[in-house]
C-alpha positions in Angstrom: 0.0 0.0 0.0 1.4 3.3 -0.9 1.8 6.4 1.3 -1.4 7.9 -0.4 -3.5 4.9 -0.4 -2.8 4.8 3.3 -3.8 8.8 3.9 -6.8 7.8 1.9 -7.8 5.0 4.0 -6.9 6.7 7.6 -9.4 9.5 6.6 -12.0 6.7 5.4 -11.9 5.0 8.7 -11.4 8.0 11.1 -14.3 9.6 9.4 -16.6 6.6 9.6 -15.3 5.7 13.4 -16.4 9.6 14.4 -19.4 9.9 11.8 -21.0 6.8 13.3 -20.2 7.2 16.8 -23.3 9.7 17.0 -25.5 6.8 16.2 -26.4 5.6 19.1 -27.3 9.1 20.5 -29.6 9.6 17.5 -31.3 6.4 18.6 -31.3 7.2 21.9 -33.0 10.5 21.5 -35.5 8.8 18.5 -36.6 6.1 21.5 -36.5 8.3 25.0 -36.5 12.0 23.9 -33.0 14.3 23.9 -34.1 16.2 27.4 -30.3 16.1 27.8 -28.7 17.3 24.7 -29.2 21.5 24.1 -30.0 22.8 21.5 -27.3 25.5 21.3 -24.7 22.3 21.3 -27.0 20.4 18.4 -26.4 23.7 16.5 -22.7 24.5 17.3 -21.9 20.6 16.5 -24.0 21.2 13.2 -22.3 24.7 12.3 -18.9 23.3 13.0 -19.7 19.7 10.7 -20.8 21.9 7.6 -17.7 24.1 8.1 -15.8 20.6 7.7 -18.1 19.3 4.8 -17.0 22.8 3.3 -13.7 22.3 3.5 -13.7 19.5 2.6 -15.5 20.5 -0.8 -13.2 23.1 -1.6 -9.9 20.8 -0.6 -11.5 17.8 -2.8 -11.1 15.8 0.4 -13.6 12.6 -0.1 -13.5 11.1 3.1 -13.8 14.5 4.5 -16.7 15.9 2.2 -18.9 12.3 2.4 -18.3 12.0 6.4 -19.2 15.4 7.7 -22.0 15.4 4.8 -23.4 11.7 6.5 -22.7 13.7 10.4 -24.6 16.8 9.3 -27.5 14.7 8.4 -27.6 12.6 11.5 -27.2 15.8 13.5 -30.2 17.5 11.4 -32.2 14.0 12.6 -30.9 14.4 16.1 -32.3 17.9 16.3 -36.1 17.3 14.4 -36.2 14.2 16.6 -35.3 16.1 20.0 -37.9 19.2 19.1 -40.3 16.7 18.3 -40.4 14.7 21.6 -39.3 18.1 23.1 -43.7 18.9 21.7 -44.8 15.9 22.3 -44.0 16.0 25.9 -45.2 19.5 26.3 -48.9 18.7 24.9 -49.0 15.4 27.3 -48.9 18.0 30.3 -51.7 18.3 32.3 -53.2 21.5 31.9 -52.9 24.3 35.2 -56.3 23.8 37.7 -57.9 27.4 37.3 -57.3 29.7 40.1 -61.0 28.8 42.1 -59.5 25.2 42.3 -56.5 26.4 43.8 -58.1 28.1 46.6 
């Protein structure tokens, strides 16, 4: 295997490893809500994966382009999922008694 071969295949790998890592986060927010996660992090995480997939673009970096474009797409996933148990578990609250109730 030559020396760029080799570069080629580090990036592969080290992008899959890191891309897929976020996996089982996505599933655990798809199957128990992401109560824990922010959303200021969701977005800084996203802002700083497209400035990768950008570079990536403009360096012709394939390992770099195709990860960060799979990451952004998980972390876009993440964040609809989150919002949408984030709603979900807002309309399953039990409404305020009115103020006569309350005494």
């Amino acid at each position: 295997m030559n020396t760029e071969t080799a570069i080629v295949v580090l990036g592969t790998v080290g992008g899959f490893c890191t891309t897929f890592a976020f996996v089982p986060q996505v599933v655990k927010i798809w199957k128990q809500g992401g109560r824990d996660l922010s959303y200021g992090m969701l977005a800084l995480y996203l802002f700083g994966v497209l400035l990768w997939l950008a570079y990536g673009v403009l360096v012709h970096a394939a390992a770099v382009t195709w990860t960060n474009a799979a990451t952004a797409i998980l972390i876009a996933f993440a964040t609809f999922s989150k919002a949408w148990t984030d709603r979900r578990d807002f309309l399953k609250q039990p409404l305020a008694a009115p103020a006569a109730e309350r005494g």
